[in-house]
C-alpha positions in Angstrom: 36.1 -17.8 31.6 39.2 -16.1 31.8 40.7 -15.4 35.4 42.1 -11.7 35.6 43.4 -11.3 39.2 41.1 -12.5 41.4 38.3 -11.9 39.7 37.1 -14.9 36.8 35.9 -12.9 33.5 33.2 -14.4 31.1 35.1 -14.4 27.4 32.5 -13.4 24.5 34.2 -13.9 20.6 32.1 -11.8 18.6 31.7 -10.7 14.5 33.3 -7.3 14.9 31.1 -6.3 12.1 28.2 -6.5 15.2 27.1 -3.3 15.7 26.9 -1.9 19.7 29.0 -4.9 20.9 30.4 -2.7 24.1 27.0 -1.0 25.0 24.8 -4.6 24.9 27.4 -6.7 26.3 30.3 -4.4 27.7 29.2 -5.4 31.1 28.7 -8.6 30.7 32.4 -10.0 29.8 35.4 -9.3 28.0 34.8 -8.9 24.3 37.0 -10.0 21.9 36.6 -8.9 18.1 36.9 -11.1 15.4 36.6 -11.5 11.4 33.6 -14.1 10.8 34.3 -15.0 7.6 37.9 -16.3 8.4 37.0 -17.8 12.2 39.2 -20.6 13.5 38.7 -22.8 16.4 41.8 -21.5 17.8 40.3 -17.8 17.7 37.2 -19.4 20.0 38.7 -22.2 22.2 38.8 -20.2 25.5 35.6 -18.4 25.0 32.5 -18.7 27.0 30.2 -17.0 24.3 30.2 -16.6 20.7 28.3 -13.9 18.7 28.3 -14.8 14.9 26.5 -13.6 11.8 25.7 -15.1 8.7 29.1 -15.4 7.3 30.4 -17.8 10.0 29.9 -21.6 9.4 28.4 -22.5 13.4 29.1 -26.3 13.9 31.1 -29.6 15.4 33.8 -28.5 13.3 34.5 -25.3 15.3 33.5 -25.4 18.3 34.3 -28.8 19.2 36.4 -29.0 22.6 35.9 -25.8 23.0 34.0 -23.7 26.4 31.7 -22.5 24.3 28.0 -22.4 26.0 25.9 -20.0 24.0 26.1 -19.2 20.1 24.0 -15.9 19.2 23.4 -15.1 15.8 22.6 -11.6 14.9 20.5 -12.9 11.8 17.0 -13.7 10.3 18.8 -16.7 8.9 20.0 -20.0 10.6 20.8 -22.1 8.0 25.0 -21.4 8.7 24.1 -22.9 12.5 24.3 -26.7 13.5 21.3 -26.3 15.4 21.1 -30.4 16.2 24.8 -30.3 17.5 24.3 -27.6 19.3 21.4 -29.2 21.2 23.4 -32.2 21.7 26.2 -30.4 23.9 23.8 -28.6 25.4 25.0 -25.4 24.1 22.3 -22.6 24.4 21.4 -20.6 21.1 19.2 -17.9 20.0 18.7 -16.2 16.8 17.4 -12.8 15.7 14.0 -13.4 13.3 12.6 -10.9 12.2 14.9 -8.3 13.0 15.7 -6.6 9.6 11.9 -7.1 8.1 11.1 -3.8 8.0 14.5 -3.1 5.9 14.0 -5.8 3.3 10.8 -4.5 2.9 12.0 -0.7 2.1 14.5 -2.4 -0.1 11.9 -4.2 -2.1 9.6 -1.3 -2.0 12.5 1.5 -3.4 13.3 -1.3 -6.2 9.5 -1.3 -6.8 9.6 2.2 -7.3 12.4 2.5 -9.9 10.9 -0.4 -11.6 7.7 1.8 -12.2 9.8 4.8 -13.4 12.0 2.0 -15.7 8.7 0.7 -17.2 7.4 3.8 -17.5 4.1 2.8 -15.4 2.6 6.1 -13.7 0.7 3.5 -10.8 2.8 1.6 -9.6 0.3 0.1 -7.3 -0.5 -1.5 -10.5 1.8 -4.2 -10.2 1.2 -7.6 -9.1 3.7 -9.0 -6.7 4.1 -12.6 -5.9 5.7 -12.8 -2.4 7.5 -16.8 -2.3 8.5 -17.1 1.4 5.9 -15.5 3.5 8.0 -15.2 7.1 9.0 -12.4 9.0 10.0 -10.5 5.9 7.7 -11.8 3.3 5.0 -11.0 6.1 6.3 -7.6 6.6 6.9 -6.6 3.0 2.7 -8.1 2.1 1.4 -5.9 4.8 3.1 -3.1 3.3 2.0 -3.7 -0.5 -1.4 -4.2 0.6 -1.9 -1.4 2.3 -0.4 0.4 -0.8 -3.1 -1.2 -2.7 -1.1 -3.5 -4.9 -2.2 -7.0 -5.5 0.0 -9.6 -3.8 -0.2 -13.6 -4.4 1.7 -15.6 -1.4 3.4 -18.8 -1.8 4.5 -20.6 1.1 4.6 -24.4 1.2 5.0 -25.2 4.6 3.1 -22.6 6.1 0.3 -23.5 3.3 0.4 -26.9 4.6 0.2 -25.9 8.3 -2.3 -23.5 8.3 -4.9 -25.4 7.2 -7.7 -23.0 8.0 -5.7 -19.9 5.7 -4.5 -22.6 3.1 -6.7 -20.7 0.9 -4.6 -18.0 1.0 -1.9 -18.7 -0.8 -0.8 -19.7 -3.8 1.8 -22.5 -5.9 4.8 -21.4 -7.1 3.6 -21.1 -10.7 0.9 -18.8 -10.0 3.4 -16.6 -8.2 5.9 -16.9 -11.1 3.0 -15.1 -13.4 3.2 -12.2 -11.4 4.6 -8.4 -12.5 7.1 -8.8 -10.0 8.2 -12.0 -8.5 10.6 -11.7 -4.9 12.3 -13.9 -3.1 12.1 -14.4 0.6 12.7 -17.6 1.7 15.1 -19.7 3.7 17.8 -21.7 2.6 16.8 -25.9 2.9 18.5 -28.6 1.8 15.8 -31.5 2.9 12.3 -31.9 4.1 9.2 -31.9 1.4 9.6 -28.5 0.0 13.7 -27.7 -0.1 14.5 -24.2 -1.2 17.7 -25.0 -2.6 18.3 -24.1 -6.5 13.8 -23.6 -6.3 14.1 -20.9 -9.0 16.1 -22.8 -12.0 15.5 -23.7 -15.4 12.1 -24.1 -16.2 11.1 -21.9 -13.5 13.1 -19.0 -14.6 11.7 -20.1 -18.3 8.4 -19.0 -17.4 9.0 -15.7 -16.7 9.5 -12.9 -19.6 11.0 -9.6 -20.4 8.3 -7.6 -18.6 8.8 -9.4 -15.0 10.8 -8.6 -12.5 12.7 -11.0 -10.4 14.3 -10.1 -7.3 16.2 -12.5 -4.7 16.9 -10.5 -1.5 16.4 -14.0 0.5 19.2 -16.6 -0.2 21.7 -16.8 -3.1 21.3 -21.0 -3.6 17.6 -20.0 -3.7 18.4 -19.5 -7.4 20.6 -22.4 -9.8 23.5 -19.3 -10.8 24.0 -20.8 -14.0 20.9 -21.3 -15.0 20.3 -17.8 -14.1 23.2 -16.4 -16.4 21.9 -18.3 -19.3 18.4 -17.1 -19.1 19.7 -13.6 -18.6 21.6 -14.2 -22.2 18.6 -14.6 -23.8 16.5 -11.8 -25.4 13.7 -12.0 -23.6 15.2 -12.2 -20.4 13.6 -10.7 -17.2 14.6 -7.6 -15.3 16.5 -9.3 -12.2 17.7 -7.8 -8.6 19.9 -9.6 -6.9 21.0 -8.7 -3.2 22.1 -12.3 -2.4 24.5 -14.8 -4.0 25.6 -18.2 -4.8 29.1 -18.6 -3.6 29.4 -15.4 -1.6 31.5 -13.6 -1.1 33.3 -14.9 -4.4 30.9 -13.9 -6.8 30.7 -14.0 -10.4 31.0 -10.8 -12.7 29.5 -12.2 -15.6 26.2 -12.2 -13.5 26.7 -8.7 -11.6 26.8 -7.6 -15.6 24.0 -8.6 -17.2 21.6 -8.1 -13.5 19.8 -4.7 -13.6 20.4 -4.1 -9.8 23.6 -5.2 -7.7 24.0 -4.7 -4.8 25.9 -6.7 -1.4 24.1 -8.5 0.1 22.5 -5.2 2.3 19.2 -5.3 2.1 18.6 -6.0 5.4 21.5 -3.4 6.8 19.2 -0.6 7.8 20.7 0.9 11.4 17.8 -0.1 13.3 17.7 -4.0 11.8 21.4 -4.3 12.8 21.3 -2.6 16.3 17.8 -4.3 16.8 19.5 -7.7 16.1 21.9 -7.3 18.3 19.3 -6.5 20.9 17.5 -10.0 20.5 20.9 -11.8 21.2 21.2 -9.9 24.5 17.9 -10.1 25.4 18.3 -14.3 25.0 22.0 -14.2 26.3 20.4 -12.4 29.4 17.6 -15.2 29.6 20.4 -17.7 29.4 22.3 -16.7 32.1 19.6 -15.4 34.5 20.9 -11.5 34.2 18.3 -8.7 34.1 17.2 -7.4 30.5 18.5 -3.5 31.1 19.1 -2.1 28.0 17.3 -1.5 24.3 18.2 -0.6 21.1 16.2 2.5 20.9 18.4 4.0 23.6 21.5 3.7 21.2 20.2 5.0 17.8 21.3 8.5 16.7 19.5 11.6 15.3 19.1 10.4 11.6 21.3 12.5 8.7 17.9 13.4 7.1 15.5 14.0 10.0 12.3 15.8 8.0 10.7 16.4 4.2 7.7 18.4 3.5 5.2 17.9 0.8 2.3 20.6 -0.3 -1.0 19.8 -1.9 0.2 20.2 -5.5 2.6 17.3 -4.9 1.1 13.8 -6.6 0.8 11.0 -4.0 2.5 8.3 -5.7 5.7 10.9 -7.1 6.0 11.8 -3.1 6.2 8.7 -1.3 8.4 7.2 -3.9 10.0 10.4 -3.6 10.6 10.2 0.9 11.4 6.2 -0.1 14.0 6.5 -2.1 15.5 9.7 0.1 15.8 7.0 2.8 17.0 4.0 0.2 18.0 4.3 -3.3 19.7 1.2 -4.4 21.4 2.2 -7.2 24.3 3.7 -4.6 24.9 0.2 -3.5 24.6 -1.3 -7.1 27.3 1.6 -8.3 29.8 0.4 -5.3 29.2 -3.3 -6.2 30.0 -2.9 -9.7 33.5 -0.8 -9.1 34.4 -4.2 -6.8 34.3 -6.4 -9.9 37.2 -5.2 -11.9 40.2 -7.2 -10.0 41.1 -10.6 -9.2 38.5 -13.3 -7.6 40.4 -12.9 -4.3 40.2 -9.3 -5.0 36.9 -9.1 -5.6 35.7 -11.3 -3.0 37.3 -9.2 -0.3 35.7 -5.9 -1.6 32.9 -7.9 -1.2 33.4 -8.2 2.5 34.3 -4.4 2.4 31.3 -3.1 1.6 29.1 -5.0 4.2 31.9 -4.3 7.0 32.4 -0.3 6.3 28.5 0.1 4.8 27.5 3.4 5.4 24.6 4.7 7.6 21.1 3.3 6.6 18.3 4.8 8.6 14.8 3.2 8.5 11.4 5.4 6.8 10.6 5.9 10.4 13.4 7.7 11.2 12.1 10.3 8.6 9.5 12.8 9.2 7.2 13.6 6.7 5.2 17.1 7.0 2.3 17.3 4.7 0.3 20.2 4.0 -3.2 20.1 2.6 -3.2 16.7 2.0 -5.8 14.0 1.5 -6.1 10.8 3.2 -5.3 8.6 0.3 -1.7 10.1 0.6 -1.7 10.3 4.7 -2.7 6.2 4.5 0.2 5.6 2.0 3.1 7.6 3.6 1.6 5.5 7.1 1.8 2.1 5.7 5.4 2.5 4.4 6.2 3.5 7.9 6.8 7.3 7.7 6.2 9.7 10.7 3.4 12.0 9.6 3.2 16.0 10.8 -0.1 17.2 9.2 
């Protein structure tokens, strides 16, 4: 703590790409802003908290003789956290799973939906998904599809092996890999029985063909890069999406050019997943320090850009919620601004990188949107409701 006057002030080093950093923790201590990628210990010697995201590396390393007694992540992901050290020095942590769900999902479901119109497929309900990595988001993103009437095949190792009594209920990775449209949502492991690690290489990425569609919206290392590029080379390569990548933010433009879809590592960057993130770390920074929970995310968000669409009974179900989808999320923006990022140096590039997650624009959520339908049947009511949408019939 820092003593100003009389009066001792608790120090919080934060990602200054956190959104809402004054109104969560304004009156908790003094905030100090600071570029995660390029953290030093110096930058975090004299604080009391530290508020991180997924680009800062959370371990011995840094925050060794430091005052340092709680580390918040604002992310789904821990795998950049030093969870054992932590533990040992008693140091108090708390992540944020969970919070961007509902954004992957949209992501996965507006990529879905100019997959259809790529393929030319009228249903696209039609398509079977395999879902590898069934957590918050995988979760999220099944409940979704199945509500939209697509069939979905899980694979999830662990869980499979945990959950004895729904073992039945998922599926290995090959089955999943025979799917339409084969996503990624898993964490990033090293060890244990089922690493994640390079899972999708060689001969997995030899099994699929040119009318699959792979899309990695997890963890870059989920996927072996070069094994990637080669496979892409060939002529009956698959379709591929990539949101995440090896060696972020440096990386490669051979692989951004021959992916259908690019795009920044933003799937997850919705408004309400970011500000709801930050939410969990002050709820569990509260916890930790005995404070009263006062405030909520839902206080802070802003009338959305696009706040209404309506729909008559001419309009074809499928056309219109792919239609209100993509008004909330088209991808191809984001794949357009990656691409113009490749054309200078890698230290060039690899700071555009960082650009576009730091200044990304305003991404509002399908529930932000409200959809007025007139004359309309229930099939469409049910689909518009299990993408999230707020109905006025």
């Amino acid at each position: 703590m820092r003593a100003t006057g009389e009066t001792t002030v608790m120090l919080i080093v934060a990602d200054e790409n956190i959104p809402l950093l004054d109104s969560f923790f304004g009156d908790i201590g003094e905030i100090r802003r600071v570029n995660g990628r390029t953290l030093t210990p110096d930058q975090v010697k004299d604080a009391d908290i530290l508020l991180v995201r997924s680009v800062t590396r959370v371990d011995r390393q840094l925050l060794e003789g430091t005052r340092v007694r709680f580390v918040g992540t604002a992310t789904i992901g821990t795998d950049h956290i030093d969870q054992a050290w932590l533990q040992e020095q008693g140091i108090g942590f708390a992540a944020a799973p969970g919070c961007n769900a509902v954004s992957v999902a949209e992501y996965v479901l507006s990529v879905l939906s100019l997959y259809a119109e790529k393929r030319g497929i009228e249903d696209w309900s039609s398509l079977t998904v395999g879902i590898v990595g069934v957590g918050n988001v995988g979760g999220e993103l099944a409940r979704m599809l199945e509500r939209l009437d697509f069939t979905v095949k899980l694979c999830d190792p662990p869980r499979q092996e945990a959950e004895e009594e729904h073992a039945e209920e998922f599926v290995p990775l090959a089955e999943a890999l025979e799917c339409d449209v084969v996503t990624l949502h898993t964490p990033l492991t090293r060890t244990g029985d089922h690493p994640t690690n390079r899972m999708v290489a060689g001969s997995e990425l030899a099994a699929l063909g040119q009318d699959q569609l792979l899309i990695n919206a997890g963890r870059g290392e989920v996927i072996d890069g070069e094994a990637l590029l080669a496979r892409l080379q060939l002529a009956d390569a698959p379709t591929v999406v990539l949101d995440v990548w090896e060696h972020e933010p440096g990386i490669k433009p051979d692989l951004v050019d021959r992916v259908w879809l690019a795009t920044p590592h933003i799937a997850g960057y919705s408004l309400e997943g970011k500000m709801q993130g930050t939410e969990m770390i002050y709820q569990a920074l509260c916890r930790y320090l005995g404070l009263p929970v006062r405030k909520k995310a839902g206080q802070f968000l802003p009338e959305p850009a696009l706040s209404k669409v309506s729909f008559t009974s001419s309009a074809d179900e499928d056309e219109a919620v792919q239609v209100a989808l993509r008004a909330c999320y088209d991808p191809r923006r984001d794949d357009a601004r990656l691409r113009l990022t490749m054309r200078g140096n890698p230290e060039e590039r690899a700071q555009a990188f960082d650009r576009l997650r730091r200044d990304y624009p305003v991404r509002r959520e399908c529930s932000s949107l409200k959809v007025q339908l007139k004359g309309s049947s229930k099939s469409i009511q049910d689909s518009f409701r299990a993408i999230g949408f707020k109905l006025k019939i």
